[in-house]
MMTF fields as JSON, N, C-alpha, C and O atoms, coordinates in Angstrom:
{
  "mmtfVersion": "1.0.0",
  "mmtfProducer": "UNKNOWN",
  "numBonds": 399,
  "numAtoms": 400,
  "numGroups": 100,
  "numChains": 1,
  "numModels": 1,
  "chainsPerModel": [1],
  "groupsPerChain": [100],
  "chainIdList": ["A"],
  "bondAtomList": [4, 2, 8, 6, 12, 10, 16, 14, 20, 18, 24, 22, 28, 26, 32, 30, 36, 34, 40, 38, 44, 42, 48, 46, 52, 50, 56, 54, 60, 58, 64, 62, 68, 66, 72, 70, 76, 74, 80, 78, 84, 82, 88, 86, 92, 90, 96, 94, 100, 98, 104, 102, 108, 106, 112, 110, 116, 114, 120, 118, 124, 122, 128, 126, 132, 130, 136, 134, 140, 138, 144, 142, 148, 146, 152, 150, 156, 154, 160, 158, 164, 162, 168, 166, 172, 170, 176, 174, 180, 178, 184, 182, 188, 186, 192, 190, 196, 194, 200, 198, 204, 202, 208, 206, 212, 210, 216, 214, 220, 218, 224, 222, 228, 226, 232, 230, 236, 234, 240, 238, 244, 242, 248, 246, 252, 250, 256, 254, 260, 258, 264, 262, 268, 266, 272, 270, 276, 274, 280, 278, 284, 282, 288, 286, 292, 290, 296, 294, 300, 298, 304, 302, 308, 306, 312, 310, 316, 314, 320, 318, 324, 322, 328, 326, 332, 330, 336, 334, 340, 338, 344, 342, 348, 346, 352, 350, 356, 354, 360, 358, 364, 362, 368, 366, 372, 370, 376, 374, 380, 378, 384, 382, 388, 386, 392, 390, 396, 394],
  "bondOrderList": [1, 1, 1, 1, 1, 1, 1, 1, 1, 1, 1, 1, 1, 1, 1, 1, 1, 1, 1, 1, 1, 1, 1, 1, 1, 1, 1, 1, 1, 1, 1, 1, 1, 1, 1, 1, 1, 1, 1, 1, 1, 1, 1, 1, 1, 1, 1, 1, 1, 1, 1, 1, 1, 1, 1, 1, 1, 1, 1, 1, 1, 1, 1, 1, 1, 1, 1, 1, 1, 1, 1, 1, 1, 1, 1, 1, 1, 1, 1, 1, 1, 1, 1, 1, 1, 1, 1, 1, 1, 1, 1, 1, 1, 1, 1, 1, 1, 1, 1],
  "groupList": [{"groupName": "UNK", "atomNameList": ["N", "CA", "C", "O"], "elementList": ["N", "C", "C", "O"], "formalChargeList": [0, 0, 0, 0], "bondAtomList": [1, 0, 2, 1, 3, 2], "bondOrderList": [1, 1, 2], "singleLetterCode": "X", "chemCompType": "L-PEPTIDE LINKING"}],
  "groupTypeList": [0, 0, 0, 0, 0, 0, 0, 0, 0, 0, 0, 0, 0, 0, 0, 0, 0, 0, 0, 0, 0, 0, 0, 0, 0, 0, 0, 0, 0, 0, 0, 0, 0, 0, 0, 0, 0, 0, 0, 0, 0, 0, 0, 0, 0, 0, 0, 0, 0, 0, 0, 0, 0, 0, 0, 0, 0, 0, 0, 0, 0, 0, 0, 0, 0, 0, 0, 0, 0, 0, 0, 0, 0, 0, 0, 0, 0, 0, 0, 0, 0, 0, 0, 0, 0, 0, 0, 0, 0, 0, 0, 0, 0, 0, 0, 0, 0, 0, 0, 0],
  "groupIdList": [1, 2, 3, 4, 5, 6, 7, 8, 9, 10, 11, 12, 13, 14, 15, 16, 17, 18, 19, 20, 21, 22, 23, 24, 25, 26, 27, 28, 29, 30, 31, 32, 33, 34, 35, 36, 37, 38, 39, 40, 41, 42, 43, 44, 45, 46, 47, 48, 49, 50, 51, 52, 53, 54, 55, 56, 57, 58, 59, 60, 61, 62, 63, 64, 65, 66, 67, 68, 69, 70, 71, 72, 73, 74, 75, 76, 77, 78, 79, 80, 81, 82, 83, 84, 85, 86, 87, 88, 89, 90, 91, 92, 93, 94, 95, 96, 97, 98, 99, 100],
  "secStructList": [7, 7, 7, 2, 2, 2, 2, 2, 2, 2, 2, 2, 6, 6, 6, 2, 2, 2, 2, 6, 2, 2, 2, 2, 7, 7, 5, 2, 2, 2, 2, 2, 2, 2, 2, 2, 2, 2, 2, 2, 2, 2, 2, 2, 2, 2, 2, 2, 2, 2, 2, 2, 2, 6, 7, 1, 2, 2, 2, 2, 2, 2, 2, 2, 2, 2, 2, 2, 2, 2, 2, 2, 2, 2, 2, 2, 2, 2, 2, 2, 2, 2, 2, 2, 2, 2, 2, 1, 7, 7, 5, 4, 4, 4, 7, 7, 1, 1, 7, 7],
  "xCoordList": [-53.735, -53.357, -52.345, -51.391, -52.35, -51.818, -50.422, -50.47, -49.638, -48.736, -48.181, -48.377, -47.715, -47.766, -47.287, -47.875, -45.859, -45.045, -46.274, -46.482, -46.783, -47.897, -48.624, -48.732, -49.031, -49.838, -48.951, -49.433, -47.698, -46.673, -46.377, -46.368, -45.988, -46.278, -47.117, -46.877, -48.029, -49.262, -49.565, -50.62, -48.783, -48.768, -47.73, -48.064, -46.596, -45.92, -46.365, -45.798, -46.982, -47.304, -48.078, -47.827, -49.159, -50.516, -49.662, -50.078, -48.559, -47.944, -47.286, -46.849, -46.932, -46.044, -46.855, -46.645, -48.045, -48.683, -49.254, -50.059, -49.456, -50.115, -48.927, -49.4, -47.277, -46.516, -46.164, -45.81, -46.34, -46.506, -47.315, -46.839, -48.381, -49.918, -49.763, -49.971, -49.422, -48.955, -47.803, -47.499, -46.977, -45.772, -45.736, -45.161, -46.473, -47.12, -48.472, -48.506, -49.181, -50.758, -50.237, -49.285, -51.418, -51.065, -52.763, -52.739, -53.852, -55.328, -54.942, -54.254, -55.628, -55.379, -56.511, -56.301, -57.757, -58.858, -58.023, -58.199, -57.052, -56.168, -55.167, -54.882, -54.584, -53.332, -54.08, -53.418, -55.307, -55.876, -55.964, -55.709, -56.477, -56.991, -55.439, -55.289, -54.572, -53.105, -52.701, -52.447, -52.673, -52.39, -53.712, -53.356, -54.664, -55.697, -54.895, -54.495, -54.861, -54.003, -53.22, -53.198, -52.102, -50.934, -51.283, -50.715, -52.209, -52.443, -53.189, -52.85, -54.198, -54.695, -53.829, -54.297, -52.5, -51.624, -50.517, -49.75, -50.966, -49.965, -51.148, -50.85, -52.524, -53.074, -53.121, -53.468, -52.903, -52.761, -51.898, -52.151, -50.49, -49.003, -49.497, -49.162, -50.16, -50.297, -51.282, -51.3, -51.871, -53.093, -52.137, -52.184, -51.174, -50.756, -49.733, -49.663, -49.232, -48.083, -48.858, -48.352, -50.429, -50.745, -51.192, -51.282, -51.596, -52.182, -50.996, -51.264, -49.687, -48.722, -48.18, -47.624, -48.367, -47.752, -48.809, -48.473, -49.834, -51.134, -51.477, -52.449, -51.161, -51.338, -52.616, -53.186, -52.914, -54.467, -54.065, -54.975, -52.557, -52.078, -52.142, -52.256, -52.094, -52.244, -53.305, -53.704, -54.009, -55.591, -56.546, -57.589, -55.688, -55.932, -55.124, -55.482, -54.22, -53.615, -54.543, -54.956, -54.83, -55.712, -56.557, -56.861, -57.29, -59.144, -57.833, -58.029, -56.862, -56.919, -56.157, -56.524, -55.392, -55.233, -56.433, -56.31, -57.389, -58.628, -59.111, -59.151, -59.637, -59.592, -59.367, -60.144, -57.624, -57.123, -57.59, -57.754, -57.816, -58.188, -59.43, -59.7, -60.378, -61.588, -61.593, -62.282, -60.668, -60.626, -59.718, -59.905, -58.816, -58.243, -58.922, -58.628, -59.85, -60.707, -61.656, -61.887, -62.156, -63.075, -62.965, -63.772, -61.521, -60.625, -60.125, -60.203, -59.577, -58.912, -60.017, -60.004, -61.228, -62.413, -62.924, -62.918, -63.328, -63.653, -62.594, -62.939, -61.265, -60.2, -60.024, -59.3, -60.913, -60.82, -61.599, -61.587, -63.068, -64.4, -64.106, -64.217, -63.647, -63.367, -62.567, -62.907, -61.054, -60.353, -61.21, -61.28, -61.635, -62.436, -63.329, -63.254, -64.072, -65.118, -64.277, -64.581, -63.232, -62.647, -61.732, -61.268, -61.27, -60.129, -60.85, -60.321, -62.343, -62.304, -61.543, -61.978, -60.304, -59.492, -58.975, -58.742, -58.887, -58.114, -57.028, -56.621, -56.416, -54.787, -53.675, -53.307, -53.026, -52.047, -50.817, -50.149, -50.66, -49.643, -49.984, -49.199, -51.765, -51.968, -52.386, -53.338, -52.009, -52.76, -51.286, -50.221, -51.441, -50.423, -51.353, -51.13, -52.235, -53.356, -52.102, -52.361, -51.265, -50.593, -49.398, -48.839, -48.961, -47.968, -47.978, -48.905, -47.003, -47.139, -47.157, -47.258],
  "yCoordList": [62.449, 61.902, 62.843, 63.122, 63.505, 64.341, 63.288, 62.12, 63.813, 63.263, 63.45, 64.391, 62.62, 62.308, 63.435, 64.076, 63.934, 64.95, 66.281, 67.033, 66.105, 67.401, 67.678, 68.747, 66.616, 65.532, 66.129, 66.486, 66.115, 66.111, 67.246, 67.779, 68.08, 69.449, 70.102, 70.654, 69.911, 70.693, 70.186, 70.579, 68.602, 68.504, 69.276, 69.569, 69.658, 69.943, 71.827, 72.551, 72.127, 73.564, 73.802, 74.504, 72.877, 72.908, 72.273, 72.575, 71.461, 71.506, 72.393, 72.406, 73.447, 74.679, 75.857, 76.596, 75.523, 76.578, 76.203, 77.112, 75.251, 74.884, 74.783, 75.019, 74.428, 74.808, 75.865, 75.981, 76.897, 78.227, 78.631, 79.104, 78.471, 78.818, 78.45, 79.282, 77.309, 77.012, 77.486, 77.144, 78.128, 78.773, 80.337, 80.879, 80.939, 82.591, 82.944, 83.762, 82.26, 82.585, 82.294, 81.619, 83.211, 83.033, 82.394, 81.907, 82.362, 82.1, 80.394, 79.78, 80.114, 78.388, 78.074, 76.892, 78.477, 77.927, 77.98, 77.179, 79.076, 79.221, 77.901, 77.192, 77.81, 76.901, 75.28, 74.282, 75.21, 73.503, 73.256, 72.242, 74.741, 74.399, 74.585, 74.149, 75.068, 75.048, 73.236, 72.512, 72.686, 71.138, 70.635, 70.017, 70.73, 69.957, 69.941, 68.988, 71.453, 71.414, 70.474, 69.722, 70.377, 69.622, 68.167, 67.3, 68.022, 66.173, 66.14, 65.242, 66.926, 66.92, 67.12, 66.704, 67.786, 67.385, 66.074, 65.717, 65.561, 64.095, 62.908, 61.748, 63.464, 62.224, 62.86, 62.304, 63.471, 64.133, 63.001, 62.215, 63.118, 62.452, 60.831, 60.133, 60.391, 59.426, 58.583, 57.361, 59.303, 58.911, 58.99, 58.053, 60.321, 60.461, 58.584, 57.973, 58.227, 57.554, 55.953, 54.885, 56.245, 54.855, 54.451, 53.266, 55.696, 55.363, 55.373, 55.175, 55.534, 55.312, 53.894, 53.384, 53.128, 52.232, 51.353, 50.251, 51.628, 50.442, 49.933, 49.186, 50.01, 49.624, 50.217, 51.269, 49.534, 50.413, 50.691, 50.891, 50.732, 50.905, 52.561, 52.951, 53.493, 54.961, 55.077, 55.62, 54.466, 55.007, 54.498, 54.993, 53.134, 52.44, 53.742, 53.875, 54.238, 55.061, 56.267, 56.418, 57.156, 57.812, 57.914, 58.968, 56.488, 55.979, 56.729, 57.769, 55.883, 55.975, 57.832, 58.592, 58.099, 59.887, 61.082, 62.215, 60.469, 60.762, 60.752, 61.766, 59.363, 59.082, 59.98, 60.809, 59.846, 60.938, 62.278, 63.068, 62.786, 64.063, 64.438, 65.619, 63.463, 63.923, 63.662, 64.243, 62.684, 62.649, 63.953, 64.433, 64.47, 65.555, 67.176, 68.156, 66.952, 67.879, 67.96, 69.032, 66.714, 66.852, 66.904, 67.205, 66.466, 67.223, 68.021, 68.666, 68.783, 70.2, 71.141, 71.768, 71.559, 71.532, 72.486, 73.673, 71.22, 70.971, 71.765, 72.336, 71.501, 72.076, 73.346, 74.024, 74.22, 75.827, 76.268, 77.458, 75.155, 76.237, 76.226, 77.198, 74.585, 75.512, 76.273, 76.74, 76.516, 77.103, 79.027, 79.844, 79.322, 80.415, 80.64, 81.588, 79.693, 79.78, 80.569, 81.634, 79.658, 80.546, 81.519, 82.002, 82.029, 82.835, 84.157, 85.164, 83.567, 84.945, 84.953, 85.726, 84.401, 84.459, 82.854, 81.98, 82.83, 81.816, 82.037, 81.325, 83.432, 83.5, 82.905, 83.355, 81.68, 81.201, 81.501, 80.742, 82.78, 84.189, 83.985, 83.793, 84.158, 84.474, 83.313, 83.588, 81.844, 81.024, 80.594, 80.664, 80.095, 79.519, 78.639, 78.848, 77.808, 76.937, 75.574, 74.999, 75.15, 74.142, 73.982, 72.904, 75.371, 75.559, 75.323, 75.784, 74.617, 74.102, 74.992, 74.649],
  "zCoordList": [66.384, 67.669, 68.327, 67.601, 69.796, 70.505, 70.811, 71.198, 70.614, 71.252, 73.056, 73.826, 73.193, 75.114, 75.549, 76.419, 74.862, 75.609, 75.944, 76.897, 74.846, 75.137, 76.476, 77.075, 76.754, 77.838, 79.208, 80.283, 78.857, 80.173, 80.257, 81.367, 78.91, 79.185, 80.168, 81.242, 79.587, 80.856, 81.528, 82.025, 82.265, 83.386, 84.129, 85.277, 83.759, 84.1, 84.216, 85.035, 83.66, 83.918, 85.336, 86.315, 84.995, 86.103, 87.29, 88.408, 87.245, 88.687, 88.941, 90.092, 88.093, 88.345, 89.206, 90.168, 88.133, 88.977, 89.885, 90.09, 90.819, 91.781, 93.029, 94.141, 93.004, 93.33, 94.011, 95.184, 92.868, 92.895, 94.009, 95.041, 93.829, 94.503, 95.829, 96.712, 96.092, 97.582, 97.849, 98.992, 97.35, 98.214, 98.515, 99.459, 97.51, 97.22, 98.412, 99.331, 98.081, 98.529, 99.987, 100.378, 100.823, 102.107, 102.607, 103.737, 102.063, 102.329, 102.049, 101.233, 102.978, 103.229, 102.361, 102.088, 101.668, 100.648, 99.271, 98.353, 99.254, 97.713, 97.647, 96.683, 99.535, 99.099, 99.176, 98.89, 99.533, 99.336, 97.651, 97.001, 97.17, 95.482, 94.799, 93.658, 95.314, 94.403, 94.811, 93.848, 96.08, 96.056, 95.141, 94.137, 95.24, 94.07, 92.478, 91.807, 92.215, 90.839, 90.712, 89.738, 92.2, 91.683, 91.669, 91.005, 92.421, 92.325, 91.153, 90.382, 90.751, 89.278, 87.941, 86.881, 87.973, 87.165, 86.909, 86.014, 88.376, 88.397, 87.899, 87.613, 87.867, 86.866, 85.238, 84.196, 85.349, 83.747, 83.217, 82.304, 84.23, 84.087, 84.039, 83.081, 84.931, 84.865, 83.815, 83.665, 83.321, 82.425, 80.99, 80.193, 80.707, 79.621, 79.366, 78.299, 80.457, 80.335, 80.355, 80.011, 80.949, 80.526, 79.372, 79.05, 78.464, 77.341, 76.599, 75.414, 76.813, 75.872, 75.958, 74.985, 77.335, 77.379, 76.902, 76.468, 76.915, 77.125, 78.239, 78.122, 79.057, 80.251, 81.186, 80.897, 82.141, 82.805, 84.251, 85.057, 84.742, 86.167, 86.281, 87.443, 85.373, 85.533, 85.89, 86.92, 84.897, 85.368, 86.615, 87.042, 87.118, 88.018, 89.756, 90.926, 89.076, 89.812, 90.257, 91.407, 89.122, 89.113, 89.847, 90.404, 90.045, 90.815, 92.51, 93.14, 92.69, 94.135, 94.322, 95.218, 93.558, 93.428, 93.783, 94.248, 93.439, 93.622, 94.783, 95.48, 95.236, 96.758, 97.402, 97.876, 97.521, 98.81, 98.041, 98.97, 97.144, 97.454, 97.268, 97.05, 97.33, 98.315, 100.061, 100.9, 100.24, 101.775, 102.224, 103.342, 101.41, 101.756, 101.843, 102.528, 100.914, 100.59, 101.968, 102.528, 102.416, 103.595, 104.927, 105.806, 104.949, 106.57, 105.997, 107.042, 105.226, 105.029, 105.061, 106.12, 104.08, 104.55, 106.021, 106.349, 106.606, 107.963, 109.3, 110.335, 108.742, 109.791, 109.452, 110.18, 107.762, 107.888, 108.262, 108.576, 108.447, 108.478, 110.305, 111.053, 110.745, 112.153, 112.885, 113.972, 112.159, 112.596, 112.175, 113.093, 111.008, 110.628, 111.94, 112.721, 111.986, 113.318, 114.819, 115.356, 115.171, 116.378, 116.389, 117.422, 114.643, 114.467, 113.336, 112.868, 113.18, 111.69, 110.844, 109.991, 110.439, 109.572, 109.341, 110.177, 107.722, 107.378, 106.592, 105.674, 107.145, 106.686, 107.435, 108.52, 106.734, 107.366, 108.158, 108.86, 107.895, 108.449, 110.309, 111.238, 110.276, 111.461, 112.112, 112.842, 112.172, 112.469, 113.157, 112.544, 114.677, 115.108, 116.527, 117.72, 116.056, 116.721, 116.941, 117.998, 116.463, 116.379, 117.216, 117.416, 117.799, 118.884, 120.275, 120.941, 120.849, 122.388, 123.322, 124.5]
}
């Protein structure tokens, strides 16, 4: 039997590096999959801590963690292939579509 801390360990890595990934990377397809990591390491967290308690609210957590990041996935998505469409580029450096 793995013990939990292990569990939290590499949650705690895979949010490091996904952290990371969104503060380094400047390509907006790198920095959507560095936030995936990090919400995919907070059900790691959450899954590790329900099977320690017994409880089914992590994993109940999980179902809706999920959710938002397929709805995040499909407007984030959608807002590169069209910003790509009128800019050729999806480096965040050069993107200033959001300014008055």
């Amino acid at each position: 039997m793995i013990p939990v801390n292990y569990y939290l360990a590499l949650s705690a890595v895979l949010f490091g590096i996904g952290a990371l990934g969104v503060l380094v990377r400047r390509n907006a397809l790198v920095i959507f999959m560095s936030i995936e990591l990090m919400l995919n390491a907070a059900n790691v967290a959450f899954v590790a801590f329900s099977r320690q308690f017994g409880e089914l609210d992590g994993q109940i957590m999980v179902l809706f963690v999920l959710t938002v990041a397929a709805a995040e996935v499909a407007v984030g998505l959608a807002m590169i292939v069209a910003i790509f469409r009128t800019r050729a580029s999806i480096n965040v450096d050069e993107l200033n579509l959001l300014r008055g």
